[in-house]
C-alpha positions in Angstrom: 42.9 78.3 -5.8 40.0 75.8 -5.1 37.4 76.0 -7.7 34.3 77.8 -6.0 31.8 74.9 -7.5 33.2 71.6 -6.3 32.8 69.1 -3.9 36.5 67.3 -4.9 39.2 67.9 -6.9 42.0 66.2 -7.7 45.0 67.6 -9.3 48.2 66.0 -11.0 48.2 63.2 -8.4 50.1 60.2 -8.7 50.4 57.3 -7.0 51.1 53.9 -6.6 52.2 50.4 -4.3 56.3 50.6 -3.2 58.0 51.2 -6.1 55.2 50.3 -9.0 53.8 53.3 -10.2 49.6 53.5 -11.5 48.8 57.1 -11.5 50.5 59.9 -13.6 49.0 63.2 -12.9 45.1 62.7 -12.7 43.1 65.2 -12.3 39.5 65.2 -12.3 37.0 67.1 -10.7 33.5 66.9 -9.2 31.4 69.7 -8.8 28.5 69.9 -6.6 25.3 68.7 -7.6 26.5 66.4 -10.0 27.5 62.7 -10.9 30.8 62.0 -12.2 32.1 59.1 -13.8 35.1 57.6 -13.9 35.6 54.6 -16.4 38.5 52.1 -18.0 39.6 48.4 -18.6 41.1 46.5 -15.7 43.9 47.8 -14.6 43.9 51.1 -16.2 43.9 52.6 -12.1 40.5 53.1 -11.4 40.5 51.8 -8.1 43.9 53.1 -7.0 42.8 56.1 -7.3 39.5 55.5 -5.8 42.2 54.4 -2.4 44.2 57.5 -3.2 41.5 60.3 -2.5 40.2 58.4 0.8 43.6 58.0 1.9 44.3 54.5 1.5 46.9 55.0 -0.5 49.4 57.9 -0.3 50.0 59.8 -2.9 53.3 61.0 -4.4 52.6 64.1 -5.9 49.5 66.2 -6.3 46.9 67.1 -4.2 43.2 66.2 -3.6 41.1 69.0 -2.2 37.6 68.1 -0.8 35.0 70.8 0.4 37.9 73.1 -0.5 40.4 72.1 1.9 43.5 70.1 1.2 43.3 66.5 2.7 45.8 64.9 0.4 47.3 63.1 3.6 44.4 62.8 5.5 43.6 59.4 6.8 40.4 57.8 6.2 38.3 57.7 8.9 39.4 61.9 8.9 37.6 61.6 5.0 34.6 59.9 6.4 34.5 62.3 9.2 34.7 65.2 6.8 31.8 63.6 4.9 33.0 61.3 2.0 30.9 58.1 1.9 32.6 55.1 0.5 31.4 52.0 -1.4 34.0 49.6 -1.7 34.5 47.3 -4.5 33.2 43.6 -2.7 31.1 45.5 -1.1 33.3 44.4 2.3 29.8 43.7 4.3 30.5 41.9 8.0 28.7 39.0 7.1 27.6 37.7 10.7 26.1 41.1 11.8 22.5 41.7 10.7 21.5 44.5 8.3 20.5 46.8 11.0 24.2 46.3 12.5 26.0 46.7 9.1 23.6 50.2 8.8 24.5 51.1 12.3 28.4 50.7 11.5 28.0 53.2 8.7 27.2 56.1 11.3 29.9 55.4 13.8 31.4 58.4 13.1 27.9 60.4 14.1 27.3 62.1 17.6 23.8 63.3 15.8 21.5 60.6 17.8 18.4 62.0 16.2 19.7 62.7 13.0 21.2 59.2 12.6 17.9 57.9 13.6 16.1 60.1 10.8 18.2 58.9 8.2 17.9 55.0 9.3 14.5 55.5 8.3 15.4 57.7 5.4 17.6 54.5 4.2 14.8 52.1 4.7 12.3 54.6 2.3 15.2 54.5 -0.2 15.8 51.0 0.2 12.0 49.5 0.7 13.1 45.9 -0.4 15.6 45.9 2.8 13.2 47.0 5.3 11.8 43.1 6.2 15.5 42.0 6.8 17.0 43.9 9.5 17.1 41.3 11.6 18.8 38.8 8.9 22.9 38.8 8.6 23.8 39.8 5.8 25.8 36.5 4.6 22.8 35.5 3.7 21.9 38.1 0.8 21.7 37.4 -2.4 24.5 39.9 -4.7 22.0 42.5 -5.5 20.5 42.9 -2.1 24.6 42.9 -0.5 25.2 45.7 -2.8 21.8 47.7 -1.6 23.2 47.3 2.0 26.9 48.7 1.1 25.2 51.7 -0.6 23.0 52.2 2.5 26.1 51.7 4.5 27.7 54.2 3.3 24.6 56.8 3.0 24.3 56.6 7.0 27.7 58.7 7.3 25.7 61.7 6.1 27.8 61.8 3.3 28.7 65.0 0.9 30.2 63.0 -1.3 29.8 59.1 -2.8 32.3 57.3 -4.2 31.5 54.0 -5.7 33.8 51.8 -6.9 32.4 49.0 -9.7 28.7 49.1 -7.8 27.5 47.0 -10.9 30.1 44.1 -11.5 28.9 40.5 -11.0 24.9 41.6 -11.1 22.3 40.6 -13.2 21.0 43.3 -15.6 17.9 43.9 -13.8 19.8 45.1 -10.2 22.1 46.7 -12.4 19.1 49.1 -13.7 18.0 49.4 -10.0 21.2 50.3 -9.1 21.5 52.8 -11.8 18.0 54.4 -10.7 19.6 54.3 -7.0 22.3 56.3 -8.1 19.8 58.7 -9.4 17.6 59.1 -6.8 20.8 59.8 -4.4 21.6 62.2 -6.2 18.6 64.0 -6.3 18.7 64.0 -2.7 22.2 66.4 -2.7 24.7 63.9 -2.3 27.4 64.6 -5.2 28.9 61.1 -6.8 32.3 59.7 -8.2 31.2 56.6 -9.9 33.6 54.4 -10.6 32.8 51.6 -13.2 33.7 49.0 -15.6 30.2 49.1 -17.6 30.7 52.3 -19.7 27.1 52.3 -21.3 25.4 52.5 -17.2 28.2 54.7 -16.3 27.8 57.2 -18.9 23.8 57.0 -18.6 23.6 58.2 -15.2 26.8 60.3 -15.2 26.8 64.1 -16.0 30.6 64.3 -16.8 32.8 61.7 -17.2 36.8 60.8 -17.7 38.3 57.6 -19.7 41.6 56.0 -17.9 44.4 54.1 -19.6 47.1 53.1 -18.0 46.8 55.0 -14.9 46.2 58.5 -17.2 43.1 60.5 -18.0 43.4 60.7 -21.9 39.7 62.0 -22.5 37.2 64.2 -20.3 33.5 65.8 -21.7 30.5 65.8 -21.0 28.8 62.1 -20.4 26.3 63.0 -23.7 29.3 63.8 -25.8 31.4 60.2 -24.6 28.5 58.2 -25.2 29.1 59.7 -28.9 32.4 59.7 -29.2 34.4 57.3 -31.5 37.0 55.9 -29.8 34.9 55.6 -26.7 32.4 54.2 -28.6 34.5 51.4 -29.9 37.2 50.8 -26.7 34.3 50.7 -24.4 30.6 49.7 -25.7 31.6 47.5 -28.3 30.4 49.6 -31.4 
């Protein structure tokens, strides 16, 4: 049975490339309204299972429900359609095409005319430090402003559901604090997050729940508060 609250849930999936296993029965869970964090050292599988929920990478047990129904072999442009927004690590920009391309791209999926033009605008309130650059390719931005545009990207599929994957890595403290208030406000607006990240202090600032992944395992899950707190957490991940 589904849980009635949430937007995803995975359960005992596993997963991995050929014959090299990385995941062993994770299961985690976001429920709506809420920001969920998943964090780890390099390696321990964060972003293979970031691939195995949008269907990047099959799975070779478990299941991944979404919305309640079981999409555990969907492909992902069926995810997108179904109203997961994804922020890739590299933030995998086209470079040539102008911002207001790259935005455009992120609704492909979108027959809503009107509504896509509502949230284009809706984007550029969120985002007021793009506005003067839709016109500019995107090769051109600087880190901080590339990882804006991904976000927005991904916001103009109308998603239910983010996941980001390391939206902080390689930025300089002060974009990583605007992309932590970012993450916020998106939030606020109803769209339910799966962060995925490397920098456990943001991640467990801005999180509600979180889980801690070692070698392709969830070996701890509470509330954000309590991992911020907690020992081990404490000492593997923020260096105290």
């Amino acid at each position: 049975m589904p849980f009635d609250h949430a937007t995803l849930e995975v359960s005992g999936l596993s997963a991995g490339y050929g014959s090299v296993p990385v995941l062993h029965d994770v299961s985690i869970m976001v429920k709506r309204n809420s920001v969920v964090t998943l964090i780890g050292a390099n390696g321990a599988g964060k972003s293979t299972l970031i691939k195995a929920i949008c269907g990047l990478v099959r799975a070779t047990a478990g299941t991944v429900l979404f919305n309640g129904a079981d999409c555990t072999r969907h492909r992902p442009d069926q995810m997108v359609r179904d109203g997961l927004g994804i922020v890739p690590e590299g933030r995998r920009l086209f470079g040539d095409m102008t911002l207001r391309e790259n935005l455009e791209l992120g609704a492909y999926a979108r027959r809503d005319r009107q509504k896509v033009a509502e949230d284009f605008d809706r984007v550029l309130v969120l985002f007021p430090e793009l506005r003067s650059r839709l016109s500019t390719q995107t090769k051109s931005f600087s880190g901080g402003q590339q990882q804006m545009v991904a976000i927005a990207r991904a916001l103009m599929g109308a998603p239910k559901l983010l996941l980001l994957d390391e939206p902080t890595i390689g930025l300089a403290p002060v974009v990583v604090n605007r992309v932590a208030t970012l993450i916020r406000e998106i939030s606020a607006l109803g769209v339910d997050i799966l962060l995925i990240e490397q920098n456990a202090e943001v991640a467990l600032s801005i999180a509600d729940f979180g889980y801690v992944l070692e070698n392709g395992r969830v070996v701890t899950a509470d509330r954000a508060e309590a991992l911020l707190e907690n020992p081990q957490v404490r000492q593997a991940y923020l260096g105290v």
